[in-house]
C-alpha positions as CSV (number, residue, x, y, z in Angstrom):
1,X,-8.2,-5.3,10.0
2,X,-5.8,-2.5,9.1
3,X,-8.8,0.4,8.7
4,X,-7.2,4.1,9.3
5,X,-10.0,4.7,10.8
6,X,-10.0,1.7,13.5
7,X,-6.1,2.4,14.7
8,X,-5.8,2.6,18.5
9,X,-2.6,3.7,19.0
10,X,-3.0,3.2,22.8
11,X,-2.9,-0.7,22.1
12,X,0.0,-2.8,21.9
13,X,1.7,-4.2,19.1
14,X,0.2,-5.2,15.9
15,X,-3.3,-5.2,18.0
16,X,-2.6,-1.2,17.4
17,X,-3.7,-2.1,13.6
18,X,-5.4,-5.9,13.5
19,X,-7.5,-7.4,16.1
20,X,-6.1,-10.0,18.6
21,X,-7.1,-12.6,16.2
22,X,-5.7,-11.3,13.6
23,X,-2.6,-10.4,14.8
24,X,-1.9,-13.7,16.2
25,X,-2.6,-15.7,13.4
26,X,-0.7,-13.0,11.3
27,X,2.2,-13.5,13.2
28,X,2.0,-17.6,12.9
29,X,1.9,-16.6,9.2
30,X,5.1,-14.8,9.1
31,X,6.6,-17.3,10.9
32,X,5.3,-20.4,9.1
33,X,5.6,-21.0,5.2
34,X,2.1,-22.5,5.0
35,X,-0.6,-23.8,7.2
36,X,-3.7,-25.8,7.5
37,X,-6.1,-24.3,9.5
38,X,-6.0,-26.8,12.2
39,X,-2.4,-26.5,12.3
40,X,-2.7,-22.7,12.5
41,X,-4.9,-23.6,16.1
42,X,-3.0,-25.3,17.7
43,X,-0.5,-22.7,17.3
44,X,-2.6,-20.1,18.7
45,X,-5.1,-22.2,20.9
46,X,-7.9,-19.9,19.2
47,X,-10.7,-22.0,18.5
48,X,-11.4,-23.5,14.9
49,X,-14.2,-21.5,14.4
50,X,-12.6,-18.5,14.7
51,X,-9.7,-19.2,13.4
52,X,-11.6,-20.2,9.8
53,X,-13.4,-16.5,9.8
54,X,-10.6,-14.6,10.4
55,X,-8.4,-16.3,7.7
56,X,-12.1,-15.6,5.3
57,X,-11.7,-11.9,6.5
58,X,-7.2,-11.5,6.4
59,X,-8.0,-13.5,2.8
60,X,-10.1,-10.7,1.6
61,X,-8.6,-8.3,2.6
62,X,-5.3,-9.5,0.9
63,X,-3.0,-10.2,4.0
64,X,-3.1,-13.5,3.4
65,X,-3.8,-16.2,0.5
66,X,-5.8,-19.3,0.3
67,X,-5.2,-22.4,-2.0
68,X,-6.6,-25.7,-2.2
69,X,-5.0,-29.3,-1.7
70,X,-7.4,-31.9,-3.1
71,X,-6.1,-35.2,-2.2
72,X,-8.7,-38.0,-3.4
73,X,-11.7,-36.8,-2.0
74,X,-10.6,-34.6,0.6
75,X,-10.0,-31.0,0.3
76,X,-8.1,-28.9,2.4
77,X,-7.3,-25.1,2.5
78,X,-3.6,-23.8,2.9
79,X,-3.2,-20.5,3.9
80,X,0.0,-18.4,3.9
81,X,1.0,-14.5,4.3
82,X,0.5,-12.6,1.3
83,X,4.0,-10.6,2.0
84,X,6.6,-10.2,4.8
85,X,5.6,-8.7,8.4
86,X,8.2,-6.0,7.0
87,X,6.2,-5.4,3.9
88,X,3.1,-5.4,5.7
89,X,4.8,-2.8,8.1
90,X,5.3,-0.5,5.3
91,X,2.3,-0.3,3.4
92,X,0.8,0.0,6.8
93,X,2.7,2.8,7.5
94,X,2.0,4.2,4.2
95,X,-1.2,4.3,4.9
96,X,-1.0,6.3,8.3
97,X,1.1,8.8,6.5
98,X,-0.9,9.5,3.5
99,X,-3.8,10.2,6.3
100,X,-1.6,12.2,8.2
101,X,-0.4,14.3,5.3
102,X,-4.1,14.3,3.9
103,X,-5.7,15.6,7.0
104,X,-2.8,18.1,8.2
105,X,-0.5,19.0,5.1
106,X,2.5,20.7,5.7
107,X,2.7,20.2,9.7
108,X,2.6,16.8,9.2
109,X,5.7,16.7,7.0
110,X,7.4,19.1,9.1
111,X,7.1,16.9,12.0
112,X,8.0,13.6,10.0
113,X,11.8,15.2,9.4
114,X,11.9,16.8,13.2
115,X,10.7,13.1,14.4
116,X,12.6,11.8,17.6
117,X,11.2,9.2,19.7
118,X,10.2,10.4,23.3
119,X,11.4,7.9,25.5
């Protein structure tokens, strides 16, 4: 889950910021209007299981929703993402740079406006 405190920059992707897990089923998310969780599996060829407590812990922590289908008897669980991967993207960054500016002030913002990507 997107902690400041659990970013590993050396990582790749959105694995810098959400576990495997939870970057691939994030990513089915974004992609997909809603799912079942079964259908959100097969997509990823995680295992039920742990599929169903990652979508408990992305739920909570409000990257994505839950609702429930009740059809006769049988209930099933939709999920879908809260917001955009763009969205997500920016609060996320938000986030790093409010720790950034918190921890090292005026550097920080100095080096936002002199940023250029090393290649």
């Amino acid at each position: 889950m997107v902690k400041v405190d659990r970013i590993n920059i050396s990582n790749e992707g959105l694995t810098k910021f959400f576990s495997p897990i939870e970057a691939q089923i994030m990513e089915v998310l974004w992609e997909n209007d809603e799912m079942m969780t079964s259908e959100i599996t097969k997509k990823t060829n995680i295992p039920l299981s742990s599929v169903a407590g990652t979508l408990d812990r992305l739920v909570k922590a409000d990257f994505a929703k839950r609702k429930v289908d009740k059809n006769g008897q049988r209930i099933r669980y939709i999920y879908s993402a809260t917001t955009t991967a763009n969205n997500a993207a920016n609060a996320i960054t938000t986030r790093i740079l409010d720790s950034l500016v918190d921890t090292f002030g005026a550097v920080a913002i100095e080096n936002f406006s002199n940023y250029k990507k090393n290649k």
